[in-house]
Every structure is written in C-alpha cells, then in structure tokens.
ChimeraX commands (.cxc) that place a marker at each C-alpha (Angstrom):
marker #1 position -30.23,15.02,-7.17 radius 0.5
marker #1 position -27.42,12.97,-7.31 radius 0.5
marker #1 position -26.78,9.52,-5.85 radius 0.5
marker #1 position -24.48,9.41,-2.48 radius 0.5
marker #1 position -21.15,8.35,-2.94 radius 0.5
marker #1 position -21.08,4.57,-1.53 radius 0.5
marker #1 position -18.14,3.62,0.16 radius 0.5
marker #1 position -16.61,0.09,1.12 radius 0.5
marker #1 position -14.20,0.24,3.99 radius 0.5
marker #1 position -11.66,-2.70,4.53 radius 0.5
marker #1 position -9.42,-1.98,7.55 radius 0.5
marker #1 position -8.60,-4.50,10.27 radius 0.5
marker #1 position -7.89,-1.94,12.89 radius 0.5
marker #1 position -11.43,-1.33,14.63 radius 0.5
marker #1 position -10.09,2.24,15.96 radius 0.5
marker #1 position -9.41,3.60,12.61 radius 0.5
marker #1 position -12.43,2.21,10.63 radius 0.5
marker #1 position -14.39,3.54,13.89 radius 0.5
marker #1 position -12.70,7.43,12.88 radius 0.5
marker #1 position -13.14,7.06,9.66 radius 0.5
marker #1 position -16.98,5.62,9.77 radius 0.5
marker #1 position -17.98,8.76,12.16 radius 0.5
marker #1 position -16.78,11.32,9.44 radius 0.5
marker #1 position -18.75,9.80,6.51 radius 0.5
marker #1 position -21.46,9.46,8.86 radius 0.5
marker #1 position -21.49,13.25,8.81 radius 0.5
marker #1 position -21.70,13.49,4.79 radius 0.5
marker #1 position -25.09,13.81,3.02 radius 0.5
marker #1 position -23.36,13.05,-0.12 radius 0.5
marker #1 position -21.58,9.80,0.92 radius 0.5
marker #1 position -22.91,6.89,2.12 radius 0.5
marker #1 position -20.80,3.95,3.75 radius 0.5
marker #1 position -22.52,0.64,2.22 radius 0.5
marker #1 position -20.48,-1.84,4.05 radius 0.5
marker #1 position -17.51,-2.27,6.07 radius 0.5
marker #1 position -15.04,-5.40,6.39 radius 0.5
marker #1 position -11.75,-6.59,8.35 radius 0.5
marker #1 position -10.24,-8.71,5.44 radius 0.5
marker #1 position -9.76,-8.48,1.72 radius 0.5
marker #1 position -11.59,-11.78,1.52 radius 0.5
marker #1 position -14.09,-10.49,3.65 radius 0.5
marker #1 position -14.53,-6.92,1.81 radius 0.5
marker #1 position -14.52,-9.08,-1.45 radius 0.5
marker #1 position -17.04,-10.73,-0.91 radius 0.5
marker #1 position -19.41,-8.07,-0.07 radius 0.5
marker #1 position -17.75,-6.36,-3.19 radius 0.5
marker #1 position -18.70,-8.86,-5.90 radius 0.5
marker #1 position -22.24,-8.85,-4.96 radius 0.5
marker #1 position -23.10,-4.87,-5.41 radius 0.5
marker #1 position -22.06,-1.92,-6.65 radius 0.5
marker #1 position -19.42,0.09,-4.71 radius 0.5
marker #1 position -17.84,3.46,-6.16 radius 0.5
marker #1 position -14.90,4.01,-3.62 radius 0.5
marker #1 position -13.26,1.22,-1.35 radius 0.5
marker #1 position -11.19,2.51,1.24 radius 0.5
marker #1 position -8.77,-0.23,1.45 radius 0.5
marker #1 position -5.96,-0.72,4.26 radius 0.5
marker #1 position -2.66,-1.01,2.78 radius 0.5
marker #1 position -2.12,-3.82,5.76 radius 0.5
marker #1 position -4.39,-6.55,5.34 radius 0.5
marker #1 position -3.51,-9.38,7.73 radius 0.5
marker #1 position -1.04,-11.60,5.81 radius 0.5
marker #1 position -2.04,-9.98,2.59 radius 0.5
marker #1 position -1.01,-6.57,1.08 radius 0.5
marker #1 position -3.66,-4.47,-0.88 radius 0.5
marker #1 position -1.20,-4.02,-3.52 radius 0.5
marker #1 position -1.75,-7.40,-4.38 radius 0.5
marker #1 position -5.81,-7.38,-3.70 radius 0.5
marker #1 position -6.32,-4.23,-6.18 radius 0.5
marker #1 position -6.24,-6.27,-9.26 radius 0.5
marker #1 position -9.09,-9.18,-8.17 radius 0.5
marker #1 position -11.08,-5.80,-7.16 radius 0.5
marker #1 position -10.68,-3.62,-10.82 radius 0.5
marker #1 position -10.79,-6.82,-12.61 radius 0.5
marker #1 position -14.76,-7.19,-11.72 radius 0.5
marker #1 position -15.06,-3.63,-11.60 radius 0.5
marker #1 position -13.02,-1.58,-13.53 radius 0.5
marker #1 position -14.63,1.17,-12.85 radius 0.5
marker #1 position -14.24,1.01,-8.81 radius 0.5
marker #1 position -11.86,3.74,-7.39 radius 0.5
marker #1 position -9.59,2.44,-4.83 radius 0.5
marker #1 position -8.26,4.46,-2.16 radius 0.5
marker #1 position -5.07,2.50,-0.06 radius 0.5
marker #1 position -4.84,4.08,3.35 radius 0.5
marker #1 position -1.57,3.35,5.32 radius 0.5
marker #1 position -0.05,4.31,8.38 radius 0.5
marker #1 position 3.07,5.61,6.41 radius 0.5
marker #1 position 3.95,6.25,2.95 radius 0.5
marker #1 position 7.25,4.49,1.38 radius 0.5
marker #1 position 7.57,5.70,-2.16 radius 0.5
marker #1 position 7.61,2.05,-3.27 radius 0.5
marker #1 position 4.40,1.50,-1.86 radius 0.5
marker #1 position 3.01,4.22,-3.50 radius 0.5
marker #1 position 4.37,3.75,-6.35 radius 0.5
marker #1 position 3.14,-0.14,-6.73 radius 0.5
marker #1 position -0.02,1.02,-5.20 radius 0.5
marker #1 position -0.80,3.66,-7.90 radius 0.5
marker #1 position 0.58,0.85,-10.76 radius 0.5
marker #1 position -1.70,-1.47,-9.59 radius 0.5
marker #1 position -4.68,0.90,-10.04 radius 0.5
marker #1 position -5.56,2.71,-6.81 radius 0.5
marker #1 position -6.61,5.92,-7.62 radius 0.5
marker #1 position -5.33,7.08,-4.10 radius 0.5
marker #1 position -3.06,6.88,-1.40 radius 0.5
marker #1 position -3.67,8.50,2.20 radius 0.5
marker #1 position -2.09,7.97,5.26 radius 0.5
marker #1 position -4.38,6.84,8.17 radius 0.5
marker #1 position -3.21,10.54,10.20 radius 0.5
marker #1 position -5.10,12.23,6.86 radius 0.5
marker #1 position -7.20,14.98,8.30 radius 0.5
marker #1 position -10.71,14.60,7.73 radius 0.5
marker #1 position -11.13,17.67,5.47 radius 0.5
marker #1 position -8.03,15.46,2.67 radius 0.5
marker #1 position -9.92,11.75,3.50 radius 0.5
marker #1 position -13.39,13.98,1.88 radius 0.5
marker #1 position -11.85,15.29,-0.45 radius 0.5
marker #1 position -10.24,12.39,-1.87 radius 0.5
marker #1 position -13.45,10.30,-1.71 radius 0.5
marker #1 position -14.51,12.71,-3.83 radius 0.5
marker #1 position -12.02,13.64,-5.92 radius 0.5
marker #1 position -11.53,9.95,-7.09 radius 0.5
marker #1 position -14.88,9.59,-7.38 radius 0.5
marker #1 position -14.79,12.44,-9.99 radius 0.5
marker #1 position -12.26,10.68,-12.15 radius 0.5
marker #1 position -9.15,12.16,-11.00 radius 0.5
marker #1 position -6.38,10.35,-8.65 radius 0.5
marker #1 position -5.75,12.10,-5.28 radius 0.5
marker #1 position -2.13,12.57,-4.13 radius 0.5
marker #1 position -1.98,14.29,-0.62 radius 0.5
marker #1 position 0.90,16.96,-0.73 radius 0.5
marker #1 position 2.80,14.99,1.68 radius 0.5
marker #1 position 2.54,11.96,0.13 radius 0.5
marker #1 position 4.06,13.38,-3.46 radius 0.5
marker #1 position 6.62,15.25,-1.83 radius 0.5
marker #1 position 7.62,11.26,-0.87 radius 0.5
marker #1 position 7.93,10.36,-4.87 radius 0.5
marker #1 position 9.48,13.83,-5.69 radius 0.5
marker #1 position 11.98,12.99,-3.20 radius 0.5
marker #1 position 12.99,9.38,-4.08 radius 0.5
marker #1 position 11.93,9.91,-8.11 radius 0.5
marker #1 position 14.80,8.24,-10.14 radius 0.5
marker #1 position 15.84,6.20,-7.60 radius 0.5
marker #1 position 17.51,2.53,-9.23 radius 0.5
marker #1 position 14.72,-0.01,-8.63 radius 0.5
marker #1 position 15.49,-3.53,-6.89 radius 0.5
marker #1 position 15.90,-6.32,-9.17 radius 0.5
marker #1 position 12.81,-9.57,-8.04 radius 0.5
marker #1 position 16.25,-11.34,-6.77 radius 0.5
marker #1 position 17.25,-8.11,-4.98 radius 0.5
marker #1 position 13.93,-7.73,-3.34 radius 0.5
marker #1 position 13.65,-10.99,-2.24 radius 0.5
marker #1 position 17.07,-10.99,-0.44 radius 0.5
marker #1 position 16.47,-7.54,1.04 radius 0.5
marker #1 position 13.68,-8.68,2.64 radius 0.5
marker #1 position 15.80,-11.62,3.91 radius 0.5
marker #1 position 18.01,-9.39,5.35 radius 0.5
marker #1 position 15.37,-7.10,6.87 radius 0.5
marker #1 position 14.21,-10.49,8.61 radius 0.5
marker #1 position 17.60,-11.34,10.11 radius 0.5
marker #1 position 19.26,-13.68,7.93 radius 0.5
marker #1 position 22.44,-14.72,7.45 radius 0.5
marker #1 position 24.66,-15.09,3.81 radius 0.5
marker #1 position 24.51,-18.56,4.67 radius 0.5
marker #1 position 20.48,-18.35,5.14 radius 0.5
marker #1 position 19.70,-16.51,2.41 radius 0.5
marker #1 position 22.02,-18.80,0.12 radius 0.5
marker #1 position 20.58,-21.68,1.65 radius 0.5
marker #1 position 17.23,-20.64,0.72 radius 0.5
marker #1 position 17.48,-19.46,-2.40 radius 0.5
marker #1 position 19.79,-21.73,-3.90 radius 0.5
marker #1 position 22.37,-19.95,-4.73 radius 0.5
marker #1 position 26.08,-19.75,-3.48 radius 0.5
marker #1 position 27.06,-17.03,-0.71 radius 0.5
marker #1 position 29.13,-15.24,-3.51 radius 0.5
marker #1 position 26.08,-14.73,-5.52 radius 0.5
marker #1 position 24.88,-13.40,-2.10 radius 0.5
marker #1 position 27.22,-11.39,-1.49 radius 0.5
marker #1 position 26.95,-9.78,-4.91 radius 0.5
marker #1 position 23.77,-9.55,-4.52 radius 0.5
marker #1 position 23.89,-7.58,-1.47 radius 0.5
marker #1 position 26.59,-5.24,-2.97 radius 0.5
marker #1 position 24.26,-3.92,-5.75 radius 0.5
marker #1 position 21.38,-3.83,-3.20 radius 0.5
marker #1 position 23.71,-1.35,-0.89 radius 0.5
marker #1 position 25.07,0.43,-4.20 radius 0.5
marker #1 position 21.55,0.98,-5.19 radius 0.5
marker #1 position 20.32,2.07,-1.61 radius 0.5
marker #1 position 23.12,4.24,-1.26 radius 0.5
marker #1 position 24.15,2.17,2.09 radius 0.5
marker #1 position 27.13,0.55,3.48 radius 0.5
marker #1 position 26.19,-1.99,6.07 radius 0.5
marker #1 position 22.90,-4.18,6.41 radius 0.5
marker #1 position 21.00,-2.37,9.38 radius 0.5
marker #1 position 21.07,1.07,7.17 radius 0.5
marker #1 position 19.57,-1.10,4.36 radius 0.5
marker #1 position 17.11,-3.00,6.35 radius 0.5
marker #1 position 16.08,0.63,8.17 radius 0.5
marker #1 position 15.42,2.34,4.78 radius 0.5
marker #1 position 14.01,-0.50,3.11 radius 0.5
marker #1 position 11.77,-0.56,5.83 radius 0.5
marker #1 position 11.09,3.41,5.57 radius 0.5
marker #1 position 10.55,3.28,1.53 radius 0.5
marker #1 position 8.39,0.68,1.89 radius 0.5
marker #1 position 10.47,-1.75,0.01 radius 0.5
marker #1 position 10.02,-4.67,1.76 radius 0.5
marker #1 position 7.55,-5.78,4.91 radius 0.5
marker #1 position 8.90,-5.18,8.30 radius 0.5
marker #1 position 5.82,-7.53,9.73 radius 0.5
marker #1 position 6.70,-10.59,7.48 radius 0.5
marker link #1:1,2 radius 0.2
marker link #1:2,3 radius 0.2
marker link #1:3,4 radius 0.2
marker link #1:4,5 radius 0.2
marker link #1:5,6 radius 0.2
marker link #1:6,7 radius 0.2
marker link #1:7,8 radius 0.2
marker link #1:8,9 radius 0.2
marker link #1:9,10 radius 0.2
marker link #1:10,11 radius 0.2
marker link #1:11,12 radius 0.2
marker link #1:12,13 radius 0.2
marker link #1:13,14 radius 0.2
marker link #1:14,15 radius 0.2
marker link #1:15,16 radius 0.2
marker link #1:16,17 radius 0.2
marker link #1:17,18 radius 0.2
marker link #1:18,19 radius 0.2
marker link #1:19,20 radius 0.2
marker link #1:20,21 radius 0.2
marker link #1:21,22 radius 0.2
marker link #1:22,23 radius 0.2
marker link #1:23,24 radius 0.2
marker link #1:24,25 radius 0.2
marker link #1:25,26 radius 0.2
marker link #1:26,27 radius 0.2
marker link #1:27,28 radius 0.2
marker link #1:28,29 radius 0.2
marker link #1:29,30 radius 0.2
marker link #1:30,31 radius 0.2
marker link #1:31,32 radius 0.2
marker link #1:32,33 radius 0.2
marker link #1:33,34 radius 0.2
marker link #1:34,35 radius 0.2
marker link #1:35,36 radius 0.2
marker link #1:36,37 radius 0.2
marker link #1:37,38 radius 0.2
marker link #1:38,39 radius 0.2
marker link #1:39,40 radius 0.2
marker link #1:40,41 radius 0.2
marker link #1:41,42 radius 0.2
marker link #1:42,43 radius 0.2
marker link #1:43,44 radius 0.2
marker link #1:44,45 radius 0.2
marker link #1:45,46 radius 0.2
marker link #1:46,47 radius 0.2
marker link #1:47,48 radius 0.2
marker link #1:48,49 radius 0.2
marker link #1:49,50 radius 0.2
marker link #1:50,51 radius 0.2
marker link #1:51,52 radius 0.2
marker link #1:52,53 radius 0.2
marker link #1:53,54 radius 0.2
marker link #1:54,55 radius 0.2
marker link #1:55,56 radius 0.2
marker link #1:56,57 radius 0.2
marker link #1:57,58 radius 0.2
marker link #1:58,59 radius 0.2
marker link #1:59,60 radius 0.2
marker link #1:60,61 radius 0.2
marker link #1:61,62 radius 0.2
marker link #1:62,63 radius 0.2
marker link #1:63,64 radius 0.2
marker link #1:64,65 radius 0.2
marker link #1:65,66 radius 0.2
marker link #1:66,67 radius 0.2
marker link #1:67,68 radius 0.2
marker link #1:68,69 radius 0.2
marker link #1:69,70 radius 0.2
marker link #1:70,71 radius 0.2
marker link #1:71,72 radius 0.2
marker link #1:72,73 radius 0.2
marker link #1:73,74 radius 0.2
marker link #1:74,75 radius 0.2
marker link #1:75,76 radius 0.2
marker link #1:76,77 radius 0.2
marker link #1:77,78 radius 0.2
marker link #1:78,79 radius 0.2
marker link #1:79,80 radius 0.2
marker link #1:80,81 radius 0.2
marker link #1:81,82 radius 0.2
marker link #1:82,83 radius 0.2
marker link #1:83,84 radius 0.2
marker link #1:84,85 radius 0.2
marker link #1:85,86 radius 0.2
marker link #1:86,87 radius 0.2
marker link #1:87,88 radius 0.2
marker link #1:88,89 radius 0.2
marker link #1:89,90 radius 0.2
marker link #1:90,91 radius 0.2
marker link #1:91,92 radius 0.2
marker link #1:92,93 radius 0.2
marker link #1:93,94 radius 0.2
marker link #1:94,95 radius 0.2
marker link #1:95,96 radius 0.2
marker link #1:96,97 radius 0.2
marker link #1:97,98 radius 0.2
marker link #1:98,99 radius 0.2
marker link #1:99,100 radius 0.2
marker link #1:100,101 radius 0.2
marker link #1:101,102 radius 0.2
marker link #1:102,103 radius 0.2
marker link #1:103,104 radius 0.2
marker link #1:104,105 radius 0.2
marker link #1:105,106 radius 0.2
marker link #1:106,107 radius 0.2
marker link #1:107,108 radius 0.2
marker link #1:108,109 radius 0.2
marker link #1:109,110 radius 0.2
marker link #1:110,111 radius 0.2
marker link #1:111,112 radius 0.2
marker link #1:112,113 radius 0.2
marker link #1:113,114 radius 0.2
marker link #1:114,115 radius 0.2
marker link #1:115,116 radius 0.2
marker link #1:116,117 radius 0.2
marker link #1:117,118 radius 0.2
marker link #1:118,119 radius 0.2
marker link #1:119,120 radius 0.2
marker link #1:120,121 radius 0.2
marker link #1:121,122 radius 0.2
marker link #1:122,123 radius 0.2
marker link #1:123,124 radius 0.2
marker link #1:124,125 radius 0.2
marker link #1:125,126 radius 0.2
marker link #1:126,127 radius 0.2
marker link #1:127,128 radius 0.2
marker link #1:128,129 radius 0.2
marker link #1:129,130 radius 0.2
marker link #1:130,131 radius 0.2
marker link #1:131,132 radius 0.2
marker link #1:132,133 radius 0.2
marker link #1:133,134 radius 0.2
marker link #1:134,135 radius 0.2
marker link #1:135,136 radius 0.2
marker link #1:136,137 radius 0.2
marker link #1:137,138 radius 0.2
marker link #1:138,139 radius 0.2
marker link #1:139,140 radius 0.2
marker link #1:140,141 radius 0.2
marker link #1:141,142 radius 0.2
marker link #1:142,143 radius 0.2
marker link #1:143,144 radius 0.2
marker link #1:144,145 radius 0.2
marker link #1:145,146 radius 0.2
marker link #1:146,147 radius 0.2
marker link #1:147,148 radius 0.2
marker link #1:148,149 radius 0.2
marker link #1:149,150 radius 0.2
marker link #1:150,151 radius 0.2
marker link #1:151,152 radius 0.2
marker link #1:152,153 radius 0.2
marker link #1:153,154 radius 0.2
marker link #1:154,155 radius 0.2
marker link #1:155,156 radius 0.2
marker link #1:156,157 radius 0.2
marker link #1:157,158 radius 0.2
marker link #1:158,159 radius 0.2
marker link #1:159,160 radius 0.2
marker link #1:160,161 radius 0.2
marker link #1:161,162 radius 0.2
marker link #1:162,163 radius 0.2
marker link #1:163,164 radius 0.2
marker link #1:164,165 radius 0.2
marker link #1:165,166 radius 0.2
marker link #1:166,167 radius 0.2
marker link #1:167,168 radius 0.2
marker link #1:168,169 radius 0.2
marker link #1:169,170 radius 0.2
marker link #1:170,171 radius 0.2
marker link #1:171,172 radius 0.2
marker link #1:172,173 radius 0.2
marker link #1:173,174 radius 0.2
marker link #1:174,175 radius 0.2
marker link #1:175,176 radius 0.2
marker link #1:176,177 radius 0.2
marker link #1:177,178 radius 0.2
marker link #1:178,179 radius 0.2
marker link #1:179,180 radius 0.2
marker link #1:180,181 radius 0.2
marker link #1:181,182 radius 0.2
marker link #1:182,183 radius 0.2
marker link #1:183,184 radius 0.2
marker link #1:184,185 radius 0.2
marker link #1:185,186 radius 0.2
marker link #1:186,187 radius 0.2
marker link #1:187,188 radius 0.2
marker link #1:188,189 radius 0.2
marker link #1:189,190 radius 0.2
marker link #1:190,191 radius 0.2
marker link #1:191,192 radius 0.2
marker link #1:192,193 radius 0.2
marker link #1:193,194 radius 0.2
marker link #1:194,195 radius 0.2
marker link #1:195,196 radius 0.2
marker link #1:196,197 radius 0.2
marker link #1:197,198 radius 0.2
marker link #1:198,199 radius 0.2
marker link #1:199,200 radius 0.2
marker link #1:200,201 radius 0.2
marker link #1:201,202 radius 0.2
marker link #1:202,203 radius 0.2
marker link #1:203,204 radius 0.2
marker link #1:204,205 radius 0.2
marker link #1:205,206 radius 0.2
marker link #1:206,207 radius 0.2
marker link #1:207,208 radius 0.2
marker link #1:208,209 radius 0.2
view
C-alpha cells in the first residue's frame, strides 16, 4: 500500500484553505500534514519534514509565491508546487511555471481538477487546467516587458505621474516617455488606463502594491 500524498497548504485567506482542507479531508490517499498563512510561516514547517505537494497561494501578504518557489525547490528539489490564484494572467503563469511550480489552479478550481492535480503532479507530470492554457495559447508570442518597462508599468498602474516615475527612477521624463511608448506599442494600447487595466488582467504587474 502506498503512502498518502502529504500536502502543505499556504493560503492567507481562512475561507479558502477552510474549502480546500474539507476536500482532502475526504481523500484516503492524501493526507494534509500542515497548513500555514505565510511563506515564512509554511517554510518553516517545510524545512523540518518531508512534504510532496505544497499548495501555495499565489498572494502571500507582501510577498509573491513566484518569488518563494525557489527557497522551497532549493531544499527540496523534489517538492511539487502547486500556485493557486484567484485569476490567471499569462505572465503569472508563465513566471510561475519558470520558477518551478509544477501547477497553476485558480482558487474557483472544482474539486474533481484541485484532486487531480495533487495527483497528477505528484506523479511527475505538471497540471495545466484547460482554462488556464487556453490563457498562454491566447497571449503566446506576446513581446515581453523589458525590467525598466516593468518597473514603470507598475508605476503607472499605481498612479504616477512622468514626473514621478522620472523622479524615481532617475531618469529624464523623455526617457519616460519613451519608455511608456514601447510599453503601449508592446501592449497593443494607446492611453495609460488601457495599459494599467491589462497589465493588471495579464498579471503583469501587482494591482495590490
């Protein structure tokens, strides 16, 4: 007989780590070792025992699980991580999967696709929910954001000025301003709001920062 699946779940929001906690519950084969609110927090717990599937909340806080996959693999290479978000922005995704999550779900995943991606990672494969490729499919090919580019789209998204974002960035407003241009070129917008609102959507920058 084979061991149960264990299963670390980081997610801050008690509702959803409530859902998702009642239908492992329900699994013979998958037990949930641990849960936790923060990466810290699910760290932690993480470096001390042997986990074969987090569940980890895209939205950690202040801090992004794109950026807590690597401190997680680098202990445990052989961990599969799942990100669950409440949408899916083909950047996201994509830095998600580069990073080394062997999943990406969206918190409104029905309970027969959150199974069966526990257990389809846990197999060796990576688990793409139809709705989530259809996402890459759709942007694939896309021109991707220079660091500078991200940086000042995300300035934007947060309200800034030319004379902000210059300002604090060091550069001059025409560099802005160039800037910006190849950011709407490559967006395939014309005025700030419709970049900020698909950046936003795509998952390019943080709408919460």
């Amino acid at each position: 007989m084979h061991s149960p699946i264990r299963v670390l779940i980081i997610e801050s929001q008690t509702l959803i780590r409530i859902g998702i906690k009642t239908i492992l519950q329900a699994q013979k084969d998958i037990e949930i070792f641990a849960e936790a609110e923060t990466g810290d927090e699910g760290f932690e717990i993480f470096k001390h025992t042997h986990i074969d599937v987090v569940l980890m909340s895209l939205r950690l806080g202040e801090s992004c699980a794109i950026d807590e996959i690597g401190r997680f693999l680098q202990i445990a290479p052989r961990v599969k991580i799942i990100v669950l978000a409440s949408h899916a922005g083909d950047a996201e995704i994509s830095r998600s999967l580069e990073s080394g999550a062997f999943g990406y779900i969206c918190t409104d995943v029905s309970e027969a696709d959150l199974l069966k991606a526990i257990r389809t990672v846990t197999s060796g494969k990576k688990f793409i929910p139809l709705n989530v490729a259809e996402i890459l499919t759709e942007n694939f090919g896309q021109e991707t954001l220079t660091p500078s580019e991200q940086k000042i789209l995300q300035m934007i998204v947060n309200g800034k000025s030319n004379k902000q974002i210059a300002f604090d960035s060091s550069i001059s407003e025409n560099t802005v301003k160039t800037h910006i241009k190849n950011i709407f070129d490559k967006l395939g917008v014309s005025d700030r709001t419709s970049a900020a609102t698909l950046a936003i959507r795509r998952g390019l920058v943080r709408a919460d920062l």
